[in-house]
N, C-alpha and C positions, 0 to 999 in steps of 0.2 A: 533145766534143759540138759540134756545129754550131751556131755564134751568128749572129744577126741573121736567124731564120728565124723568122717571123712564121705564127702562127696564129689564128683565133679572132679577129681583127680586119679583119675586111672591111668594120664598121659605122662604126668608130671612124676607120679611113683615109678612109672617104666621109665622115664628118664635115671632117675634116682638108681634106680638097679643096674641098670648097665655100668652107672659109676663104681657101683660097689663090687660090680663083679671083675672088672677090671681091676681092682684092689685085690681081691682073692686069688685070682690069676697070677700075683705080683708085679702088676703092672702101675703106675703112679697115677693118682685120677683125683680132682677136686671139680667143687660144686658149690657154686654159688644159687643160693633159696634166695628170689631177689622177687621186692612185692611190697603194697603198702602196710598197714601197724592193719592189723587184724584177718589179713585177706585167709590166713591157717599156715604161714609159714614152719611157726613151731611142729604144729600137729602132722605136719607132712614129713618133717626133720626124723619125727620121733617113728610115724610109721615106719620110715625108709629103715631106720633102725632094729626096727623090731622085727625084721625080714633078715637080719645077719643071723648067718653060722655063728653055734654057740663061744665054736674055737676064735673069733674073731676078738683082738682087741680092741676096745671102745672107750678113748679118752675124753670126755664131755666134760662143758662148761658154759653158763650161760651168764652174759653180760649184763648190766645195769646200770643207767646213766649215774648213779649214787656212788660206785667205785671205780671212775674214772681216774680218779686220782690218787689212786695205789700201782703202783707199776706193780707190773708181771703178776698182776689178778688174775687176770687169765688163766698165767699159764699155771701157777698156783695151783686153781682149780681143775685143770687139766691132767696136774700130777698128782695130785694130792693122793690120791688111792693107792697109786704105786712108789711111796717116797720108800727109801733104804730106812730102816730103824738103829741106823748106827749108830744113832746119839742116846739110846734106850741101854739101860746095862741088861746084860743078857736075850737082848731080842736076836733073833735070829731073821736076817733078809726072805723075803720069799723069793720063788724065783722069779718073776719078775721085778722085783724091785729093783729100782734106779735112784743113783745119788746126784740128787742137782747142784748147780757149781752153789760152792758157799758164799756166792756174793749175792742170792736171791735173799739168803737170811740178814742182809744188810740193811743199813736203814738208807744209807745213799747207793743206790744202785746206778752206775754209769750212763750218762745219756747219750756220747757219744761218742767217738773216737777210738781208740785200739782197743781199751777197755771194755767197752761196750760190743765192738767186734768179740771178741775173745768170749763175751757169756755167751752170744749167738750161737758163736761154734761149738761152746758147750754144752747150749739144749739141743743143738740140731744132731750130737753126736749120741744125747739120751735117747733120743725121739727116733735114733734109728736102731740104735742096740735094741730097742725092745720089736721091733718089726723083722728083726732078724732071724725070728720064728715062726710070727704068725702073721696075719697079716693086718693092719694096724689101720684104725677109724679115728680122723682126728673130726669130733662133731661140735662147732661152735652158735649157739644161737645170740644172735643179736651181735654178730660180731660189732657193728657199728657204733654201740653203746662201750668197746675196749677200750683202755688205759691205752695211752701210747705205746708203750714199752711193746703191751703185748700184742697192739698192731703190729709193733716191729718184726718181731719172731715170726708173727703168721706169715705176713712179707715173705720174708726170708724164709723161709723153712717152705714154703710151697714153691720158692723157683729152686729148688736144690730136691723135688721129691722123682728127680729122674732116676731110674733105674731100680727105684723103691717101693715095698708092695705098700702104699699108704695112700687113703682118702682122706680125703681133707675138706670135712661137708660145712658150709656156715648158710648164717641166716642173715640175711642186708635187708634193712627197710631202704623202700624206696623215697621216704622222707627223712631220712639222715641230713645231718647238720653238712654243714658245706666242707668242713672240714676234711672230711672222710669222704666225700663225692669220689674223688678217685679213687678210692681202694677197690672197685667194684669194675674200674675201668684196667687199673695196674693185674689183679688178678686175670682179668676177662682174657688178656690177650697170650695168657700161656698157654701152649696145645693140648694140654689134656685140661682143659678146664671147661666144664660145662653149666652152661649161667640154666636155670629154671623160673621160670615167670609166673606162679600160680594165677590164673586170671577170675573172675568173681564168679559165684556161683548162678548157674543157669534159674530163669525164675520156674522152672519145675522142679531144681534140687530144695530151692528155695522153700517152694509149698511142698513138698516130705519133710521138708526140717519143723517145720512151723505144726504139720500137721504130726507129725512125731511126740512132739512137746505140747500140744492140747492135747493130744491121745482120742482126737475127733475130725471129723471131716471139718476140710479148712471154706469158708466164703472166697471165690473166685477174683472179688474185688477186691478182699484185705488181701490175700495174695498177692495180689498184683501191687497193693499201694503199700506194702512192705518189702516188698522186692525193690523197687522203686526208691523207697527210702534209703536203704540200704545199702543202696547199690551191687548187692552180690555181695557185700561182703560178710564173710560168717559172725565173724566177733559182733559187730554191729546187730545182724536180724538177731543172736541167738539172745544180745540184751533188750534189744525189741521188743522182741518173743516173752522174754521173763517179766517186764512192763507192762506186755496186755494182759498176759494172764492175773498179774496180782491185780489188774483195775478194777474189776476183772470185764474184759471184752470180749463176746459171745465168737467164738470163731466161726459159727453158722449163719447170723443174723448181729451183725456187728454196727456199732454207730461210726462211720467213717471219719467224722469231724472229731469224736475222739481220738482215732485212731491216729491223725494227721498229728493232734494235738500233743500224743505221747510220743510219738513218731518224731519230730523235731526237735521235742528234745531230749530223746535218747540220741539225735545225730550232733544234739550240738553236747550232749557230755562226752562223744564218743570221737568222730572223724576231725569236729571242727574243735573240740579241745587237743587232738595232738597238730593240729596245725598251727592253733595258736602256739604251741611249745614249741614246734619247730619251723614253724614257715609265717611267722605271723604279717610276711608282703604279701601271701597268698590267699593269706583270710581278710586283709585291707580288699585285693581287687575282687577279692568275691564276694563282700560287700557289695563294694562298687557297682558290680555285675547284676546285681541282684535289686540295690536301688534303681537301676538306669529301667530292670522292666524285660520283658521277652523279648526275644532279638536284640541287646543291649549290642556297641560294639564294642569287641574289647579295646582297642586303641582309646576311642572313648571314657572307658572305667579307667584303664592305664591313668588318665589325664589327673580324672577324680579321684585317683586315690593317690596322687602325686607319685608315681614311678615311672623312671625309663622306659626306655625299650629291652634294654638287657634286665634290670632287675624283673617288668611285665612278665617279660618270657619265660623265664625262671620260676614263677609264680605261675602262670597259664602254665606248664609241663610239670608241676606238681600235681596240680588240680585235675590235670588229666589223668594223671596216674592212679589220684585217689579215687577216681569217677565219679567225680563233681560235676566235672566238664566233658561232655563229646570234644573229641577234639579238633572237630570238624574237618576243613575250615569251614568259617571261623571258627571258633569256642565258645560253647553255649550251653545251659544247662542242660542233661539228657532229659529231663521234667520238673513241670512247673510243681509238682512239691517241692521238689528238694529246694529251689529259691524260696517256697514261700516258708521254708523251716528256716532255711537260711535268716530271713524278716524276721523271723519272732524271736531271733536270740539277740538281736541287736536292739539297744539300751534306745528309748525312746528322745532325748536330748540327741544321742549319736544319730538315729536315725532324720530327725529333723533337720540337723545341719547339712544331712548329705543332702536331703531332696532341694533345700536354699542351695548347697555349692551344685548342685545338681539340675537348678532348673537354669542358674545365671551362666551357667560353662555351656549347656543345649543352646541358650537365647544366643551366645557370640559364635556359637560353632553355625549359624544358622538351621536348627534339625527343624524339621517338620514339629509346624507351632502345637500338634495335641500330643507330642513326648514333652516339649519342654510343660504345657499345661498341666499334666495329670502329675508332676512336681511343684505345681505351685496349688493344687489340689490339694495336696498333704501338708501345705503351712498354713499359719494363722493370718490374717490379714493381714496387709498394711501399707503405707506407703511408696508401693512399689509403679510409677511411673511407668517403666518399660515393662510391667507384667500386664497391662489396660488391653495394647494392640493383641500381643499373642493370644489372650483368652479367646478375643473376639477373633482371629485367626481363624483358630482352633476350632470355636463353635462353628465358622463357615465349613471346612473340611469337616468336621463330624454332621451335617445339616446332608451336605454336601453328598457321603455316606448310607443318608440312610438312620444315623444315629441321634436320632430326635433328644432321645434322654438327655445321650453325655452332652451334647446341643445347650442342651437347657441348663446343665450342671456348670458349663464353663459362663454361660452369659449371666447366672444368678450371683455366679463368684467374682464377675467383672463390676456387678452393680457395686460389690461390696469394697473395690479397689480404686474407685473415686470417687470424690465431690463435687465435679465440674457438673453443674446443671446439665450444657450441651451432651454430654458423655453419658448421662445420666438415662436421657430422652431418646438418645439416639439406642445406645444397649436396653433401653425397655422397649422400642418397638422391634429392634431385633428377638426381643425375648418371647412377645408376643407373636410370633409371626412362627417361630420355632415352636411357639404350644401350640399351634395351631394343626400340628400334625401329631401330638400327642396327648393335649387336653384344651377342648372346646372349650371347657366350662372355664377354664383359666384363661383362655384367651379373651373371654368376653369380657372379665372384665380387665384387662392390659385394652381392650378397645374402649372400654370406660373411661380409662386413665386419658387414656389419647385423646377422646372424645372431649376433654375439659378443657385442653390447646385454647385460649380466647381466639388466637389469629384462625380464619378459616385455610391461610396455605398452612401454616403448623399442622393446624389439626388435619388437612386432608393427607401432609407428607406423613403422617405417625401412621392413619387407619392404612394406608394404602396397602402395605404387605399383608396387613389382615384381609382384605376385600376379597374375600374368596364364597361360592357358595353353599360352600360347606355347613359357613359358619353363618350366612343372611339363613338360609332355609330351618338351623338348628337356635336360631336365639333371635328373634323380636329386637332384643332392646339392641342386639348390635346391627341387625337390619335398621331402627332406627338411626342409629348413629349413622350409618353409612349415607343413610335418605336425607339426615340434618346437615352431611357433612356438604355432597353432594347442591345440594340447594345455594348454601353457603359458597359455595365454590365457582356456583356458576356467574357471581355476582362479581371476580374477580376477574380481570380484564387477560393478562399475562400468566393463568392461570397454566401448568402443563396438561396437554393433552392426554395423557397416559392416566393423569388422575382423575381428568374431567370423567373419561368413560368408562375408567374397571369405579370408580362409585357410585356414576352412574345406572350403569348394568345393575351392580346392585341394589339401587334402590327400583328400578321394574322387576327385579325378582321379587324384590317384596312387598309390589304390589304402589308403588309411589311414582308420580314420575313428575316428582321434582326436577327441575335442570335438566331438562327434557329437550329445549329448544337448543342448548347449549352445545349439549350432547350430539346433537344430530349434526349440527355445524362441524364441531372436529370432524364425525365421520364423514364425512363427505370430504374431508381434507386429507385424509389417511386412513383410507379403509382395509390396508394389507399390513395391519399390524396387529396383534397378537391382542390388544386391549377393544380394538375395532370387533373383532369376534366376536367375547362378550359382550359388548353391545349390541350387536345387532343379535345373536342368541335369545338375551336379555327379552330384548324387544317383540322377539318372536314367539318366545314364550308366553310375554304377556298378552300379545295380541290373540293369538290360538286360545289362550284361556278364556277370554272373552267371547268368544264364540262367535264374533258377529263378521270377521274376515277372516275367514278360513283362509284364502287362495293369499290374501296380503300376509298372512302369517307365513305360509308355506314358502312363497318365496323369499322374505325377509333368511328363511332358514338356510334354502339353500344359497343365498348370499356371502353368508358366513359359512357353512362348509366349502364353499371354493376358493373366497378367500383364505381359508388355511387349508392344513395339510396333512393327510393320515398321521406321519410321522409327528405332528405339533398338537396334535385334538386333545389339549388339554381341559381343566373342567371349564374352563370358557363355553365350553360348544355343548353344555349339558340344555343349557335354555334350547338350542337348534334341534336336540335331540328329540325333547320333550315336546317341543312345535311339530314335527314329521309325527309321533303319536298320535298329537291328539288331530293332523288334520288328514287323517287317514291312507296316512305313508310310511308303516310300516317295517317294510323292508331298509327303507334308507334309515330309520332310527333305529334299527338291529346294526345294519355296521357301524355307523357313526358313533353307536354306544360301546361295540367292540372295542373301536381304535383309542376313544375317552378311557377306558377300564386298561388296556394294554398300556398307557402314558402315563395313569395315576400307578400302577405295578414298576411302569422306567423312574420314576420318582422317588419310590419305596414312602409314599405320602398316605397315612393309612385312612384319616379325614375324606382324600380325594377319593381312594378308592371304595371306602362305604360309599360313599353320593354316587359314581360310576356302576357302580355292583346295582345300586339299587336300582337306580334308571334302568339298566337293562335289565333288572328282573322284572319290573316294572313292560316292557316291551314284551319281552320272550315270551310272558303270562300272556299278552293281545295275540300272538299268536299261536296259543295252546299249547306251548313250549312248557307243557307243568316243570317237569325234572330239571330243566335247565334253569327257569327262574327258582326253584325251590335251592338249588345248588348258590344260586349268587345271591339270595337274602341270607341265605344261613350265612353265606361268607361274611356278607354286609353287615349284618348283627352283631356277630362274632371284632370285627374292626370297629365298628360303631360304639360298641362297650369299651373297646382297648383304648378311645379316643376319649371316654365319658361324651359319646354323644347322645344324651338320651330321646332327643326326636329322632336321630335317624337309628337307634336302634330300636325303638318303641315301632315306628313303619315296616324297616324289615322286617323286623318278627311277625306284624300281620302281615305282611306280604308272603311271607315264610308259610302262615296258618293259612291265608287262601289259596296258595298251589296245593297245601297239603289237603286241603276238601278236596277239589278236584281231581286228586288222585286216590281219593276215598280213604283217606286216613283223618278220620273225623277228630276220633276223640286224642291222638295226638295233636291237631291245630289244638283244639280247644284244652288243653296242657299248657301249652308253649305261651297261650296269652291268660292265662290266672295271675292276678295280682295285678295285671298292668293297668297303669291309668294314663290317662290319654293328657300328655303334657303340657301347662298353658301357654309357655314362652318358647313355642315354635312354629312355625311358618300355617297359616291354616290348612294350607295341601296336606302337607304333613298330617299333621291333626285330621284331615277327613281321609285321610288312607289308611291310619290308625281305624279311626272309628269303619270304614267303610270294612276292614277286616276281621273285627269285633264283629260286626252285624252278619257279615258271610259263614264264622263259624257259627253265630247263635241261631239262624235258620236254618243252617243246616243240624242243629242238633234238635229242632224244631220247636223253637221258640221265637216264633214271628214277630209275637210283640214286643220284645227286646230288640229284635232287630229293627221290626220299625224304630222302633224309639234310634237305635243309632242310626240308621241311616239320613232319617229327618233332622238329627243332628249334625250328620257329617252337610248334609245340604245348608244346613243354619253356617257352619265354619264357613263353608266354599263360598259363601253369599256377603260376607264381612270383606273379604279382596275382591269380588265381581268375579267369580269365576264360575260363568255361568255355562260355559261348553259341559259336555253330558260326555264327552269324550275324555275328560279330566280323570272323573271320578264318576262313573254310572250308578248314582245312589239312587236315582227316580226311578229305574227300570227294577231296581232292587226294591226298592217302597214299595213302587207296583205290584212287583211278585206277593209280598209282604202283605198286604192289602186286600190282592186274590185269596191267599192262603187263611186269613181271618175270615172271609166271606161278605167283605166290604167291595163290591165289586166296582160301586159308583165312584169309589175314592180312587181305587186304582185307574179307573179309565182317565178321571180325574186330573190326576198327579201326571201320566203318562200326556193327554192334551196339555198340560200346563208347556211341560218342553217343547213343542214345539214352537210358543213364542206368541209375542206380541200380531205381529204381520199375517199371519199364518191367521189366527183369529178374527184378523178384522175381513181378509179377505173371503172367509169361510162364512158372513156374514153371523155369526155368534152373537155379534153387539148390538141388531137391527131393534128397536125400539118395540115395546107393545102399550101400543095407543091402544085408547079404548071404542067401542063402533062410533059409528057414527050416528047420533040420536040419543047418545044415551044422558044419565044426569050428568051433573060435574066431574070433572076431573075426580076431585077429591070424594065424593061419592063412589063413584066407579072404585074408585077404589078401594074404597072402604068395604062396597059390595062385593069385592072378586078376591078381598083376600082370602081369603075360606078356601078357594079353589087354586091358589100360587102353590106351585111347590121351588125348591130350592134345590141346587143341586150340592153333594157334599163337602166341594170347594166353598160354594156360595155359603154352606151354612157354615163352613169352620172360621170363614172371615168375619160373616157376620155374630158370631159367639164372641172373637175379639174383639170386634170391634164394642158391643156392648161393656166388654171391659175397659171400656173407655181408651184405648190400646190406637195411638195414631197410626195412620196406613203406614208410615215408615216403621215401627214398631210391630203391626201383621207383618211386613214383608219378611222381615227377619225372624218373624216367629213361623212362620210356614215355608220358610229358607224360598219364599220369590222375588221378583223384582215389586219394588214399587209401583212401577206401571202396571203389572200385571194385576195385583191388589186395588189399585184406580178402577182398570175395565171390570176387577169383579162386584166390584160397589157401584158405580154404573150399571150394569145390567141388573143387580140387586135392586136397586131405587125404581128402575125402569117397570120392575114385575111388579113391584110392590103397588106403585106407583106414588109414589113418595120422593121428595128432594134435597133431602138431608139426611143427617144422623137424629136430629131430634124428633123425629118419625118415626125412626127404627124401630124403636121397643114396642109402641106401640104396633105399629101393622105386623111384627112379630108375631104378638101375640095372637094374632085371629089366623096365622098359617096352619095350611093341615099339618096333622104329626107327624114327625120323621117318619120313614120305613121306607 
């Protein structure tokens, strides 16, 4: 990379010149080059120089912390060029040469007193004979790294350059030893003395320098993340710069973690090895700084890296000079690289003990329990008593947040920091309760665990924080637990209310209503409490599902949305929701699913807000609202997966495919569900929304007979929980269609008379007997005669095919997804045609029926 190429200092060179021109004028003028070990002090030194008239004298010497302990090194090097050749036989002086006092040739040179005065006034008297003509450049770089002796001289010889044409230009780090601190302060204060403070280079000098020395257009981001490293300083990028290149790192398409990785530690051979040499309290707190994390305080670090307030200070005002530090206030890294370069030079033992001094000095200062946490994150186990509370602090405040994850990272590392059973039991249903917003499938089983409690309060206080129905609607077996636990619990006298009915609720969401009587008792004891909701939700759900009290359902619902409150419509109130759908109130399940989806978003609970999302996509679809339910299943889907929910993402997604038919994006629905299969271990609704949007894309891609098949499926699921409302899930009216479209027109009318019901039937007179006339032979003759002439209809004959399968009526029901009773009246009226009074008849009078058609 090209050195001595000066940017970014057009201000500091014009400073420079004026010094020097006042020198040329004959006028007396010094300059101090003041600035950290690489910012281009030198290079600026040397420009300024190289801007002098030829006629100008120029006495240079540059310093070395290695000949600190040669007096009058300096000034040696100063004169050197101009010494007298008098001790030479036959040389002749030039004319400038100067003869320096003979005690510089000594080996004891005087360090203080008359003596020592007397040489002063001897160089101060050379150092002016020779300006006596021209005008005279005294240029020192690194004055800081000088022998004492030849501090002395400069001292001196700059307060005595009045009325003298001489500059007197040096270069001072601003990380000089303590020793020399004031030399920069004793100079500063004489009137022609002008201090220059090179500052770091801009990040667009930055990107020409980089892009200069690739000799290619530079990456926007490696620019930036080497500016950044670097802090502006030249020395630093231009070893950087020489680093990527030999990696070799693409400056157009660069890997950034490399780049971090060479980057840290070019900064730790470069900024943070001269601080170790000269400030190493500054490199302890910015450790410190750096362990404690973003936004660390420095008072804080001060503590941890055992310094004062005065030494701290001392150290933050280095760090700031080097631009390590903003200097705010407070003082803080200008960017989280540079801390995390800072991390990786620090020796792994070292770094361990700081995060131990580092999380027990957090625990007494009392800090917010997730800084002292993510310190005890970084150690290895062990018998840490007081690290039990804070984890679990912490996990509340990260829960708390938003931050399910880190939640989950601090209650796994609490398991690991006791043996106390209680501790044990109580951080596993915390832990549990915490996946329950980022993994279902893990949660199910921590309700497993729980589920084993012998005691029924144990086990009801473990499931409790799980009981949500996120997780009833996406997993059976923890619907069962909840159904087992619930039952179990009603049988306990002094049981709490709060668990009788959030276990209860869910056990009516999944279709159980164990502890039923129990249940209903608290509510009516406490019906404006946040658990009473879901209950009566619960209830309303299942009652609507059922189909047979619509208006008892309906108001159950509104019960529970007045007992709570827009601002509270947690997923409690998704059963009330889903009861206003199905009993054809509409509009009230549109806001109520609003204000449920607005509370599961105040929660930041991704679980709640799939189930919320999807309800109301679920609604908005009843009311032809395509775009807007196609809007909240994608979303639903999309959280469902980030949950591992695979029922409820398995539903959205057909919910997803059915808005998209109807907005006639076919062969996209029918995309979005390839591969899927319709999951065993989730709630049967579930399962028949799945399947019911399976069936919507395959008819409409016009495969009926697929569709039937899944719709009489999705009616088989819905008839396992009794969820016989047609407002649920309209798979019949789908059959139907299904039915038409094959040219089976009997079956479709069929299927369509089945919904309406038992009552409906008897009242329509359907089931009226057919005697045979009067006069005729027997019974059993007449019938024998008139089989020929029976037809059946294609309900009648699908039951009676099963039933020939020897297949009992509860067995038909489930296979033709009806009720039992409705299978009874079809086999009664079958025997009635036939005229026959049993099954062991059947096959026979079958057989003499006319043929289908």
């Amino acid at each position: 990379m090209p050195t001595g190429q000066l940017q970014h200092r057009e201000g500091e060179l014009a400073a420079l010149g004026e010094v020097l021109d006042e020198a040329a004028q004959g006028r007396p003028a010094l300059a101090l080059i003041q600035g950290p070990r690489g910012i281009g002090k030198s290079e600026l030194l040397r420009a300024a120089l190289a801007r002098l008239p030829q006629q100008s004298i120029v006495l240079r010497a540059r310093c070395h912390e290695n000949e600190q302990e040669y007096p009058y090194g300096v000034v040696r090097q100063l004169f050197d060029p101009f010494i007298s050749a008098s001790g030479s036989s036959g040389a002749t002086p030039e004319p400038l040469s100067v003869n320096l006092p003979n005690s510089l040739d000594q080996s004891a040179v005087p360090a203080n007193g008359a003596a020592a005065h007397h040489l002063l006034q001897n160089l101060f008297q050379a150092t002016r004979s020779m300006a006596t003509t021209r005008p005279l450049v005294i240029a020192i770089d690194d004055l800081d790294f000088a022998d004492e002796a030849s501090l002395q001289w400069c001292s001196y010889i700059a307060r005595r350059l009045e009325g003298l044409p001489v500059a007197l230009l040096a270069t001072v780090s601003s990380e000089s030893a303590d020793v020399h601190e004031n030399l920069p302060a004793e100079l500063g204060a004489l009137p022609y003395t002008r201090v220059v403070r090179p500052g770091p280079l801009c990040d667009t000098c930055s990107a020409e320098l980089m892009a200069a020395a690739f000799g290619a257009p530079l990456d926007a981001e490696l620019a930036a993340a080497c500016h950044t490293l670097s802090q502006g300083n030249p020395l630093v990028l231009r070893e950087l710069t020489k680093r990527l290149i030999a990696a070799p790192i693409s400056p157009g398409s660069p890997n950034l973690d490399d780049v971090l990785r060479i980057g840290a530690q070019t900064l730790s051979d470069t900024t943070l090895t001269w601080l170790d040499q000269y400030r190493p309290a500054a490199v302890e707190l910015l450790n410190s700084l750096a362990i404690l994390g973003p936004g660390a305080d420095p008072t804080t670090a001060a503590i941890l890296a055992g310094q004062g307030d005065f030494q701290a200070a001392q150290a933050r005002a280095a760090l700031c000079r080097t631009g390590l530090l903003d200097p705010g206030p407070p003082e803080h890294f200008r960017n989280e690289l540079v801390r995390t370069a800072i991390l990786s030079r620090i020796d792994s033992d070292h770094r361990l003990d700081l995060h131990e001094r580092a999380a027990a000095l957090l625990a007494r200062l009392g800090a917010p329990a997730t800084q002292t946490a993510e310190h005890l994150m970084s150690l290895g186990t062990a018998d840490r008593a007081w690290a039990l509370p804070i984890l679990r602090t912490a996990a509340d405040e990260a829960a708390a947040a938003g931050a399910w994850d880190t939640a989950a990272r601090y209650l796994r590392r609490s398991l690991a920091e006791s043996d106390d059973p209680m501790a044990l039991r109580e951080t596993t249903a915390r832990l549990g309760a915490v996946e329950l917003h980022r993994d279902l499938a893990s949660c199910v089983r921590h309700a497993t665990t729980a589920a084993a409690a012998a005691d029924p309060a144990d086990r009801a206080r473990d499931l409790l924080p799980l009981a949500h129905p996120a997780l009833t609607v996406t997993s059976t077996t923890a619907a069962r637990h909840f159904a087992d636990a619930a039952a179990a619990l009603s049988t306990v006298e002094d049981a709490p209310r709060e668990q009788v009915l959030r276990l209860g609720s869910q056990a009516l969401l999944a279709g159980h209503r164990v502890g039923m009587k129990r249940a209903v008792r608290e509510l009516r004891a406490a019906e404006n409490v946040p658990a009473s909701w879901s209950f009566l939700g619960a209830l309303a759900a299942m009652t609507a599902a059922g189909g047979r009290s619509p208006l008892r359902a309906a108001r159950l619902a509104v019960r529970c949305t007045e007992a709570a409150s827009p601002a509270g419509a947690d997923a409690g109130l998704v059963g009330a929701v889903l009861a206003f759908a199905w009993t054809g109130r509409p509009a009230e399940a549109e806001r109520w699913s609003t204000w449920v989806v607005r509370s599961a978003r105040r929660l930041r609970s991704p679980a709640e807000l799939a189930l919320a999302l999807l309800v109301r996509s679920e609604v908005t679809y009843r009311r032809e609202k395509w775009d807007e339910s196609l809007r909240d299943a994608r979303e639903a889907a999309s959280l469902a997966r980030a949950v591992n929910a695979v029922g409820l993402h398995g539903a959205a997604t057909a919910c997803a495919a059915r808005a998209l038919v109807r907005l006639g994006q076919v062969a996209e629905a029918a995309g979005s569900l390839v591969g899927m299969e319709v999951p065993s271990e989730v709630h049967p609704l579930i399962r028949g929304v799945i399947l019911e949007g399976q069936g919507v894309v395959a008819a409409a891609r016009g495969d009926h007979q697929e569709a039937l098949r899944l719709f009489l499926e999705c009616g088989h699921q819905l008839a396992t929980r009794g969820i016989a409302n047609q407002a649920c899930v309209p798979w019949r009216a789908h059959a139907a269609n299904s039915y038409q479209r094959l040219g089976e027109y009997a079956a479709a009318r069929t299927i369509v008379a089945d919904s309406v019901g038992t009552t409906a039937r008897r009242t329509s007179g359907a089931g009226a007997p057919d005697r045979p006339p009067p006069g005729s032979a027997t019974p059993e003759a007449a019938g024998a005669a008139s089989t020929s002439a029976v037809r059946l209809s294609p309900a009648e004959r699908r039951v009676t095919d099963l039933v020939l399968m020897n297949l009992s009526n509860l067995e038909v029901a489930e296979r033709l997804c009806l009720s039992k009773r409705t299978v009874d009246t079809h086999l009664g009226r079958i025997y009635r045609k036939l005229g026959i009074v049993g099954r062991p008849e059947l096959a026979a009078a079958v057989e003499g029926l006319a043929p289908r058609g």
